[in-house]
C-alpha positions as CSV (number, residue, x, y, z in Angstrom):
1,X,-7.6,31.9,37.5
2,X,-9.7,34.5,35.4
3,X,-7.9,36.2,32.1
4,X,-5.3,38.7,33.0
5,X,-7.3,42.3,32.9
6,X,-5.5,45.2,31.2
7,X,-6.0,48.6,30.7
8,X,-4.5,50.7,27.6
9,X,-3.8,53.8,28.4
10,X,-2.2,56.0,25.1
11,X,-3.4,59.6,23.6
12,X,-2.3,58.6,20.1
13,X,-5.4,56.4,19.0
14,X,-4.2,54.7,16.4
15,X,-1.2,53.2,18.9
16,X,-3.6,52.6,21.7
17,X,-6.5,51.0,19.8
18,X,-3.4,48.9,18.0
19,X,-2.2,47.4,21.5
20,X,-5.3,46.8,22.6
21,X,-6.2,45.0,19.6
22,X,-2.6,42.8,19.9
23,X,-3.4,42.1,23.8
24,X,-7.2,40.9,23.4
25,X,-6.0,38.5,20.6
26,X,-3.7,36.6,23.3
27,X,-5.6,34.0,24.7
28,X,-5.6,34.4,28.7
29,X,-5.5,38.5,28.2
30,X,-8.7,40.7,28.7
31,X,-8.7,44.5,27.6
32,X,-11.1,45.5,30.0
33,X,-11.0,49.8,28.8
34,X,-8.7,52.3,27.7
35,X,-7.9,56.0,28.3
36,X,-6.3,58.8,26.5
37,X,-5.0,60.9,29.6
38,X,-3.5,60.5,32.9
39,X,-6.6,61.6,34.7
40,X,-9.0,59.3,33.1
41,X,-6.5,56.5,33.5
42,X,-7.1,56.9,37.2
43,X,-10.4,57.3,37.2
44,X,-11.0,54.1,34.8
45,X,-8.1,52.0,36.8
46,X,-10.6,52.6,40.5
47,X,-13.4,51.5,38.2
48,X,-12.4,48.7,36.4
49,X,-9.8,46.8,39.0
50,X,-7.3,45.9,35.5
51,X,-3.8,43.9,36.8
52,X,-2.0,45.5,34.4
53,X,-2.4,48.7,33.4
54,X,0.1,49.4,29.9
55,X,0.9,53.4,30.1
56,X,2.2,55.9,28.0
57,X,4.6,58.7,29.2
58,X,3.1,61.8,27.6
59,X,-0.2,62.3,28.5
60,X,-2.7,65.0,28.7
61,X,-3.4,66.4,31.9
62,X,-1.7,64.0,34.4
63,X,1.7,62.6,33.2
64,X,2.2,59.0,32.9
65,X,4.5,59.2,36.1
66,X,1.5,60.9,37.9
67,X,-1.2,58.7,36.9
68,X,1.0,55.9,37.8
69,X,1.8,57.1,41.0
70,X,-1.5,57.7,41.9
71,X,-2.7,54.3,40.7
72,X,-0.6,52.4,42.6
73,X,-1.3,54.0,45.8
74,X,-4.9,53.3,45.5
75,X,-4.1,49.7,44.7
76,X,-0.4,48.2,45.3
77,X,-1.5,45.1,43.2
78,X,-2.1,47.2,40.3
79,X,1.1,46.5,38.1
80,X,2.0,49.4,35.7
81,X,4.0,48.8,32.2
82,X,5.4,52.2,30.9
83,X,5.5,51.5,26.9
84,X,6.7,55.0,25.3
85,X,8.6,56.3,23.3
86,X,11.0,58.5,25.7
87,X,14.0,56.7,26.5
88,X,15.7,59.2,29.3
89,X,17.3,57.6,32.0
90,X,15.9,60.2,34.0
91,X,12.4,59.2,33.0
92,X,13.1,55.2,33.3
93,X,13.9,55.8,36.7
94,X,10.9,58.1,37.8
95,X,8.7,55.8,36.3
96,X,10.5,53.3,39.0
97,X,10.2,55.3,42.0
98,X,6.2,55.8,41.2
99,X,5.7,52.4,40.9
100,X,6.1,50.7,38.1
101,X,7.3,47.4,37.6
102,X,8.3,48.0,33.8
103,X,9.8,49.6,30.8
104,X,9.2,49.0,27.0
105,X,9.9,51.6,24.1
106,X,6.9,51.6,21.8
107,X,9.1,50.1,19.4
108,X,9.3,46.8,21.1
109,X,8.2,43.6,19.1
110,X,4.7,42.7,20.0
111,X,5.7,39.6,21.4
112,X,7.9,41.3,23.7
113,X,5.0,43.4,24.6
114,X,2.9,40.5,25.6
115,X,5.9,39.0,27.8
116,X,6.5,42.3,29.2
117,X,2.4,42.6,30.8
118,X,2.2,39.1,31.7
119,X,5.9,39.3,33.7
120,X,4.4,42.7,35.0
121,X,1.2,40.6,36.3
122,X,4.0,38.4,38.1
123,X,5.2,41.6,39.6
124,X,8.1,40.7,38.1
125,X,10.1,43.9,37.1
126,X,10.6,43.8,33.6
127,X,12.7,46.1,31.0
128,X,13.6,46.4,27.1
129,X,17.2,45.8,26.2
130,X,17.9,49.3,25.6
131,X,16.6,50.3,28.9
132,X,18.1,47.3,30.5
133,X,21.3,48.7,29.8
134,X,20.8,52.0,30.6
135,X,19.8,50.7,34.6
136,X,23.3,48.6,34.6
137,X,25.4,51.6,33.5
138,X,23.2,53.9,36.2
139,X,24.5,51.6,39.3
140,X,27.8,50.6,37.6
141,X,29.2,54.3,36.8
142,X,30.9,56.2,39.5
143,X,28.1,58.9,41.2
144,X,27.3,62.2,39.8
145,X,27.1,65.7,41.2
146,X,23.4,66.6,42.2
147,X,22.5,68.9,39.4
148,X,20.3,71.8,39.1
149,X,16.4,71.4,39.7
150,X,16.9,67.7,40.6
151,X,13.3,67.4,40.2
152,X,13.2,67.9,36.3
153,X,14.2,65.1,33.4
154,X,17.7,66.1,31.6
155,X,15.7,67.0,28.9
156,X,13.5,69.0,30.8
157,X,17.1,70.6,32.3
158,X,18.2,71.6,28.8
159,X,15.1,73.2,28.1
160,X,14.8,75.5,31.0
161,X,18.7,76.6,30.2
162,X,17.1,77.2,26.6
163,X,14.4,79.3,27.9
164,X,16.8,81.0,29.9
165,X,19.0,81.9,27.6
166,X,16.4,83.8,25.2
167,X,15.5,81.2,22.6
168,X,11.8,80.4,21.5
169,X,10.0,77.5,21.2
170,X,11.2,77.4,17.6
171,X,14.4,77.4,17.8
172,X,14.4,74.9,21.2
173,X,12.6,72.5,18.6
174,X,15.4,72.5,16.0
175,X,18.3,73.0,18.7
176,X,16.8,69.6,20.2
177,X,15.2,67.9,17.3
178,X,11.6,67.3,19.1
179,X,8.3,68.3,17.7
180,X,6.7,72.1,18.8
181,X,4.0,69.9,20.9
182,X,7.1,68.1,22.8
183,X,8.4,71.3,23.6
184,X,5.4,72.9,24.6
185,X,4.9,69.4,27.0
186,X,8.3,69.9,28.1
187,X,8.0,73.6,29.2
188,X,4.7,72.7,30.8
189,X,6.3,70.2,33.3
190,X,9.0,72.6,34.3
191,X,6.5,75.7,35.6
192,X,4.5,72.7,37.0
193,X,7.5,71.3,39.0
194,X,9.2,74.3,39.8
195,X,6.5,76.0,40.8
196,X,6.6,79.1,38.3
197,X,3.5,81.0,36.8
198,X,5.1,82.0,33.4
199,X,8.2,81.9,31.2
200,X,9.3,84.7,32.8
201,X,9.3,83.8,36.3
202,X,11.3,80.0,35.2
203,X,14.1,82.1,33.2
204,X,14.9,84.3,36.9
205,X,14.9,80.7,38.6
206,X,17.6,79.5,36.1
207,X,19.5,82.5,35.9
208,X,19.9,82.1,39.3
209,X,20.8,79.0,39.4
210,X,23.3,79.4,36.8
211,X,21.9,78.2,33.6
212,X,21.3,79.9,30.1
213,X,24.2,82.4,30.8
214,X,26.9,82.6,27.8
């Protein structure tokens, strides 16, 4: 058997050129490329044939959920480690239904991150403690009711109902404690997944369906 070939896929440099540097100095691990976006993570995974591709979440372009999605329909045998730093059980378990086979927050132990791409090789399904918890509470607490826009994250939920209720990007940083970038990413994937062509269009859809009223 060859070395285990993994691609490093991260738009922060620093963090990606950090992992890849921790993976390549495991004996029986090859970094075979990295990428700084979604779309060039699918472009380089078709090109270079990596069993293990490590993603981020937040990406430019494509999201991590996309670019995973899109890499493991093109090849089922690709196995796809989600290492970021967003810890939303709604985002843990869309990373699951595109296809990946794990879960680490970025601030794992790099031993744990090593363990977690060779279990992912295995196609063993592998998950941080943190997260690991979450996914027991999910199928151990009684079901919810369906909410609102069932396609977006919670986060991305409270957003829209900030948006809808008048508040800027400002004041939806403070209110929720994330960075003016985050909230721009945030407000991005709502149009994108509901569809909308401004901020105005996305406040009628929430009005309508009930959120940022007082």
């Amino acid at each position: 058997m060859g070395d285990l070939r993994v691609l490093v896929v991260d738009d922060h440099p620093l963090f990606r050129i950090g992992v890849s540097t921790l993976l390549a100095a495991e004996p029986g691990i090859e970094v075979v490329g990295e990428a700084a976006g979604g779309a060039d993570a699918v472009t380089s995974a078709a090109a270079l044939h990596p069993d293990v591709v490590v993603m981020d979440l937040h990406l430019p372009d494509l999201s991590g959920i996309q670019a995973t999605r899109h890499i493991v329909a093109a090849n089922p045998d690709t196995g796809v480690l989600m290492l970021t730093m967003a810890d939303e059980s709604e985002s843990v378990f869309a990373a699951m239904r595109a296809g990946a086979r794990g879960y680490l927050l970025k601030d794992a132990e790099p031993d744990e991150i090593i363990r977690a791409v060779q279990a992912v090789a295995r196609r063993e399904a592998i998950f941080g403690p943190d997260i690991a918890n979450r996914v027991l509470a999910f199928f151990t607490q009684p079901p919810a009711a369906d909410p609102v826009f069932p396609e977006l994250t919670g986060r991305e939920r409270e957003v829209l109902a900030l948006i809808a209720a008048g508040h800027s990007n400002a004041t939806i940083a403070g209110t929720l404690r994330l960075s003016p970038k985050t909230v721009r990413n945030h407000i991005s994937n709502v149009f994108a997944k509901l569809h909308v062509a401004d901020r105005a269009e996305a406040i009628v859809r929430a009005r309508d369906a009930g959120l940022g009223r007082s």
